[in-house]
C-alpha positions in Angstrom: -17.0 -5.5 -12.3 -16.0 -2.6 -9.8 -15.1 1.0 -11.1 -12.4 2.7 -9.5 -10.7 6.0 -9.8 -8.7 8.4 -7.9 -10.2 10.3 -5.1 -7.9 12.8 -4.5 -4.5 14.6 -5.6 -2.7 15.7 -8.6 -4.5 12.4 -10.2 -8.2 13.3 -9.0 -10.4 11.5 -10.5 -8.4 9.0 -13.3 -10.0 5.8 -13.7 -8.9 2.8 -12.7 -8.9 -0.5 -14.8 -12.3 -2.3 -13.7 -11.7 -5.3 -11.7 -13.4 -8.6 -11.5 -16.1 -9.9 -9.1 -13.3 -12.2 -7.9 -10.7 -9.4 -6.3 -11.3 -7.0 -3.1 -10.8 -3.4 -4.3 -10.4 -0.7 -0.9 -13.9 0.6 -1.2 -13.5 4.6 -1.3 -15.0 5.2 2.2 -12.4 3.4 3.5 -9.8 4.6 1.2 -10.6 8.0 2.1 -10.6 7.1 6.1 -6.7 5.4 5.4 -5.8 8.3 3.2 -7.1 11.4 5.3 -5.4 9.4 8.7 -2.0 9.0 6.9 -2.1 12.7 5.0 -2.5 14.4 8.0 1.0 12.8 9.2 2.5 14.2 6.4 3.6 10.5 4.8 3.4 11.1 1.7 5.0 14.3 0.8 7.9 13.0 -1.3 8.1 9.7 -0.3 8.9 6.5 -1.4 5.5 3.9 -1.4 5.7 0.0 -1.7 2.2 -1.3 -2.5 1.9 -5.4 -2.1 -0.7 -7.2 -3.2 -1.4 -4.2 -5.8 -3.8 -5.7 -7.8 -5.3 -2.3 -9.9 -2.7 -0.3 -7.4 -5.6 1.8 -5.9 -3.4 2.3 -2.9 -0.2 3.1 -4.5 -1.8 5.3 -6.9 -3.9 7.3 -4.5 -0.4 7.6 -2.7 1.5 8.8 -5.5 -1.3 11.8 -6.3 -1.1 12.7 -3.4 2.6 14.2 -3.2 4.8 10.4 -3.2 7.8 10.3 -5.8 8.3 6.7 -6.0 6.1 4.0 -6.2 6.5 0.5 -6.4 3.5 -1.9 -6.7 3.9 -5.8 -6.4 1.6 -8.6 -7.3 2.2 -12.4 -8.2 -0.5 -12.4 -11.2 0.8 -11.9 -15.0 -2.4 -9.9 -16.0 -2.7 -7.7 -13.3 0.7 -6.7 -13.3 0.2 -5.8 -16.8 -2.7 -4.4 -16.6 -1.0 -2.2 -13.4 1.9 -1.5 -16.1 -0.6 0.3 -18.5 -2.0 2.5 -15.9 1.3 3.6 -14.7 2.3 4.6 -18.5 -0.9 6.7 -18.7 -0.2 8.3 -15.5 3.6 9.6 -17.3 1.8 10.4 -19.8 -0.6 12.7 -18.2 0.0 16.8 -17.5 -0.2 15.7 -13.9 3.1 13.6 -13.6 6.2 15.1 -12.0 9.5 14.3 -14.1 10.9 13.6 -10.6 8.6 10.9 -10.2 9.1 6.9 -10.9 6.6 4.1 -10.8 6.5 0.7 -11.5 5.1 -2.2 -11.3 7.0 -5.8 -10.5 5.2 -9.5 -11.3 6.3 -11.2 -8.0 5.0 -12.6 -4.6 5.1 -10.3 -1.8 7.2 -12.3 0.4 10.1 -13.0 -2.2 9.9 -8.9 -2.5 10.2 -8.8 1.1 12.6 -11.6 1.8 15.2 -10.2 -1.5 15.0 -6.8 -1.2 18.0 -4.8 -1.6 17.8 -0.6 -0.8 16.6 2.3 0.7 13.6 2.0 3.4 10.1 3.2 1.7 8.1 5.9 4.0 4.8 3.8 3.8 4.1 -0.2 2.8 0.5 -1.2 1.8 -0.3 -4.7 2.5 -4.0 -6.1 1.3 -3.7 -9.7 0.9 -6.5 -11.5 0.1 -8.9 -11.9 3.3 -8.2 -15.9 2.9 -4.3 -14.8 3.6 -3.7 -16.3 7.2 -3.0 -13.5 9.6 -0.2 -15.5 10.7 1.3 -14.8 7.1 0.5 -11.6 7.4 2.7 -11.4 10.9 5.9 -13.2 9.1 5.4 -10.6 5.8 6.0 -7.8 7.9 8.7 -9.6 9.9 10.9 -10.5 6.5 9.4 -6.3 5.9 11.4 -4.8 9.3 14.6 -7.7 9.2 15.1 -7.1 5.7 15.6 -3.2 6.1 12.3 -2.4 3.3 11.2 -0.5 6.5 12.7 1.8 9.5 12.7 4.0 11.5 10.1 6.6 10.5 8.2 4.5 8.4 4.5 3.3 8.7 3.3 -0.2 7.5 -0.5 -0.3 6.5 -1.7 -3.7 6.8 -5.6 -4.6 5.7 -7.7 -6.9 7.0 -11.4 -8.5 7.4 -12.4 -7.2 10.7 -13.2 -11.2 11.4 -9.5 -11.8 10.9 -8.0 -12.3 13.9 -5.6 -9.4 15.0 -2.2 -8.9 14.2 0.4 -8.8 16.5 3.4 -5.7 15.6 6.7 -7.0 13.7 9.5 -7.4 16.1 10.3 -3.8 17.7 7.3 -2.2 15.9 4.5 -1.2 17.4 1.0 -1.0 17.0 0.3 2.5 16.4 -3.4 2.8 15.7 -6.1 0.3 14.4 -9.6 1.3 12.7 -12.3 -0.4 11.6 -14.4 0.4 8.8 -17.1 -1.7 8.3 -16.0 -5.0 6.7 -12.2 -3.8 6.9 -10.1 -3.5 9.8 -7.0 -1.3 8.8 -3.6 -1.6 11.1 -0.8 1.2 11.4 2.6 0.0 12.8 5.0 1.9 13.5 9.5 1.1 14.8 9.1 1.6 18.5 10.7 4.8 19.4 8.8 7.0 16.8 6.7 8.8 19.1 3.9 5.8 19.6 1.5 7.6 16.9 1.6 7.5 13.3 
């Protein structure tokens, strides 16, 4: 089992439900890197967060304590999502939460998410598939992301990957704004061509 918690923000330091030895949490190093290169962009200062493949909804989480208002985390597994559910009611419950905020969590595979969805663009989507996700999956997720309108113009996807996978190439009129490696994990930031080429 893997301890996790909340590294920074109004939710500093709230655990996170243990997860088994079979799942891939973000290790903290590398949430930190992802965090500190997306905070100092300003993403996340009332925005709205889509976190696929949530599993304990590290990512989403650490988003919403640090300044997001909504959050939406998706996974395809029953216990996880429940699991996921608690969390999120012990985060309204806490002194920390902001009445303005929402959160929730949805039992449901990413691409159906993707392929269905119907409403505004979110500022920032986290994708962290399983490594044994083909990256050529990866490449039609964000596709069905951009074509369905659950990105645009000023919005960043975050896409995570073992840095054995091969790379990604951008969703169609996206572009690759950055890519960093830490350690086992290579970490991709695209951005809608015409946003200024850095994230």
């Amino acid at each position: 089992m893997v301890d996790m918690h909340v590294i920074s923000g109004r939710f500093k330091g709230m655990s996170l439900p243990a997860v088994n030895a079979g799942t891939r949490p973000t290790t903290d190093r590398t949430k930190e890197a992802m965090f500190s290169y997306l905070d100092s962009r300003g993403m996340f200062d009332g925005s709205r967060v889509l976190d696929l493949y949530a599993g304990t909804g590290a990512l989403g989480i650490e988003a919403l304590s640090r300044g997001a208002d909504e959050l939406i985390c998706v996974d395809d597994a029953g216990p996880v999502v429940s699991a996921l559910s608690r969390t999120l009611g012990v985060l309204r419950r806490s002194s920390s939460w902001n009445g303005a905020m929402t959160a929730r969590a949805l039992r449901r595979r990413a691409e159906r998410f993707a392929s269905s969805y119907c409403g505004p663009a979110f500022s920032v989507v986290f994708i962290d598939p399983p490594y044994a996700v083909p990256t050529s999956a990866c490449e039609s997720l964000m596709n069905d992301l951009v074509h369905g309108g659950v990105v645009g113009e000023g919005s960043v996807i975050v896409l995570e990957r073992s840095s054995r996978s091969s790379h990604p190439r951008a969703p169609e009129g996206w572009t690759l704004a950055d890519r960093r490696s830490y350690g086992e994990t290579d970490v991709s930031y695209f951005i809608a061509q015409g946003d200024g080429g850095e994230v």
